[in-house]
ZAMARGU-4260 file (C-alpha; in steps of 0.2 Angstrom, whole numbers, plus 5000, padded with zeros to 4 digits):
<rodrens>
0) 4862/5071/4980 | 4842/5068/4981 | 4836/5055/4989 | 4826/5045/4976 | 4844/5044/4966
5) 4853/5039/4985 | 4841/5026/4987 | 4840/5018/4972 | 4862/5018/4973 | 4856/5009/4992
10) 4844/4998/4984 | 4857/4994/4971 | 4871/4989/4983 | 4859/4977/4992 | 4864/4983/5007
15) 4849/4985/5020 | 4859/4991/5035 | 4877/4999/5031 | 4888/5009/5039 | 4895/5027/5036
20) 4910/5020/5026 | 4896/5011/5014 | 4887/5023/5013 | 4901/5035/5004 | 4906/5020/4992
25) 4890/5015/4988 | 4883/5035/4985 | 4902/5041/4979 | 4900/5055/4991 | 4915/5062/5000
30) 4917/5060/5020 | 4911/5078/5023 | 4894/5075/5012 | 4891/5060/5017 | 4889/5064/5036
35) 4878/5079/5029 | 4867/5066/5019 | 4864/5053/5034 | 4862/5070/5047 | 4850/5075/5035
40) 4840/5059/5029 | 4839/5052/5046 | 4831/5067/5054 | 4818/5067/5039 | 4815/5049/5041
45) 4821/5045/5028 | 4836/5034/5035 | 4835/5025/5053 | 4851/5026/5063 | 4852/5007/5070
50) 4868/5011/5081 | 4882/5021/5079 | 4889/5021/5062 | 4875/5011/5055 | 4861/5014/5047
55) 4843/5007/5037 | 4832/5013/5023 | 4817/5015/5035 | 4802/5003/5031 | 4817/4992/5023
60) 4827/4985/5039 | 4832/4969/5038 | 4827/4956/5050 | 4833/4951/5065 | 4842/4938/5063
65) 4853/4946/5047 | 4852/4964/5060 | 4861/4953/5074 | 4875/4949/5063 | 4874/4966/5057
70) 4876/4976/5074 | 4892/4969/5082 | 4905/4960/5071 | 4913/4947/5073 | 4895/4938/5078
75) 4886/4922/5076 | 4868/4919/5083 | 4870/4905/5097 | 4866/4903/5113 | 4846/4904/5119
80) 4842/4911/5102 | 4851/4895/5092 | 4845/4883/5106 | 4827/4888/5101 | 4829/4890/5085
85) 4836/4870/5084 | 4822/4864/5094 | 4834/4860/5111 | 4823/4870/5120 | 4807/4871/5120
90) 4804/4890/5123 | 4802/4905/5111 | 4816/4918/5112 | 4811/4934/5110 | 4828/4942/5111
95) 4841/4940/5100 | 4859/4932/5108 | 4875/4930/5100 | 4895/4925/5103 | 4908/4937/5097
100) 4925/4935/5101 | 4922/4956/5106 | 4919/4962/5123 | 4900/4960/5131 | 4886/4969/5122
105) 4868/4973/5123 | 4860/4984/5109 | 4839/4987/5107 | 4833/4992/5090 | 4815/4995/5086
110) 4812/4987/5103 | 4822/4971/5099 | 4836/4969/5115 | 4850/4960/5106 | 4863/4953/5118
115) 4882/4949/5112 | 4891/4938/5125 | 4913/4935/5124 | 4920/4918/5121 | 4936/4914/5116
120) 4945/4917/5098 | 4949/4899/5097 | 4930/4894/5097 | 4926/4905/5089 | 4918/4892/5075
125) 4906/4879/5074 | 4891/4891/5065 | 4882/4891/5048 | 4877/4903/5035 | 4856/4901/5034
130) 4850/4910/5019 | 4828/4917/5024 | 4818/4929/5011 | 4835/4933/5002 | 4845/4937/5015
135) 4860/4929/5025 | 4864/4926/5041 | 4877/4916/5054 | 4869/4903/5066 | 4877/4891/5077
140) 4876/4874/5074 | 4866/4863/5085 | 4880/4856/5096 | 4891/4870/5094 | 4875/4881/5103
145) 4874/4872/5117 | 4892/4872/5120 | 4893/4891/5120 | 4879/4889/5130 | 4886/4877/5143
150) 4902/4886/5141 | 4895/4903/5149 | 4881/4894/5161 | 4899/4885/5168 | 4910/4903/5168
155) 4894/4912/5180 | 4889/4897/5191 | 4873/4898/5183 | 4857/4886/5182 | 4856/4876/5168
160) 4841/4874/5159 | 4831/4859/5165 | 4822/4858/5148 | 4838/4854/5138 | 4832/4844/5123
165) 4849/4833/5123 | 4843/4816/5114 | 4849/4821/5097 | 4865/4827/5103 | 4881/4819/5098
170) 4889/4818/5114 | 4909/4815/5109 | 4905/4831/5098 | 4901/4839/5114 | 4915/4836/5122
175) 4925/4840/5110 | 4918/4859/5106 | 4916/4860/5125 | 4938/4855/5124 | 4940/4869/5111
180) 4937/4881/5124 | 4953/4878/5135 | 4944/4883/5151 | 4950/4870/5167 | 4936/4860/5172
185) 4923/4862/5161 | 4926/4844/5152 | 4924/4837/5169 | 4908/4846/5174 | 4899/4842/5160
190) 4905/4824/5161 | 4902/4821/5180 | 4891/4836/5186 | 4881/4842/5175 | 4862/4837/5181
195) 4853/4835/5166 | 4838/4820/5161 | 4847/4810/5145 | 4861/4821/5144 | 4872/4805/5145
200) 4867/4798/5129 | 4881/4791/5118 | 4883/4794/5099
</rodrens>
């Protein structure tokens, strides 16, 4: 198969990052020609290999926020990244950090660090789907990032940040994602020791 006829079946699909197995549907090709087409196109330039068994029409990646879903499934954009992005910090983020209920992962593409972080299956919820420029991608909610965000800052013993934007937070829904996450003490830690300006507020 050509390329111009392999990327218009691409273009088709709507796919802009896809995997081997995608791939063969999308192009009808058979596992064996398949591996040849990507082996070949990506050492052309015609294809970039984004990871391991997935792949984008160079000059046609997606972004990265629909990328971060992309790269490690199951994911949702949360943490830093959704914190920022809902204004409860006041600092751009320049990588990209999700939740997945996988082990701990960090990925960089086209010089993009994206970093995955565990929680458990039972909070695993709480995020959105955004559509931007035609595509579609999973964010956290507002409270639901800064419980997965409290969440790990708790499990590490970290410092929590002292910019925290808490005034618009609901703080019984904050418990109760914080509750969702089963671990002992960290209901109580936010209640009583978290050191935070406003983060008592009541809604």
């Amino acid at each position: 198969m050509k390329w111009p006829e392999t990327h218009r079946k691409l273009a088709a699909s709507g796919l802009l990052a896809f995997t081997d197995r995608e791939f063969r549907a999308v192009t009808g090709s058979t596992p064996v020609s398949a591996k040849f087409l990507l082996i070949r196109y990506t050492k052309s330039g015609l294809l970039r290999r984004l990871r391991r068994g997935l792949y984008a029409v160079e000059g046609e990646l997606p972004s990265q926020w629909a990328l971060a879903n992309r790269l490690y499934r199951p994911s949702y954009i949360s943490l830093e990244t959704a914190l920022s992005y809902h204004h409860l910090i006041p600092e751009t983020v320049y990588s990209i950090t999700s939740v997945t209920t996988r082990g701990t992962r960090e990925f960089d593409v086209t010089g993009t660090s994206y970093s995955y972080r565990t929680i458990k299956r039972q909070a695993f919820f709480g995020y959105r789907a955004v559509q931007r420029n035609g595509e579609t991608f999973l964010i956290a909610e507002k409270v639901k990032a800064l419980a997965d965000y409290l969440y790990l800052i708790y499990l590490k013993g970290a410092k929590v940040n002292s910019r925290l934007r808490l005034k618009e937070v609901p703080r019984r829904e904050l418990i109760e994602c914080l509750a969702a996450f089963e671990h002992p003490g960290l209901v109580d830690w936010y209640k009583n020791d978290l050191k935070i300006p406003d983060h008592r507020i009541q809604h």
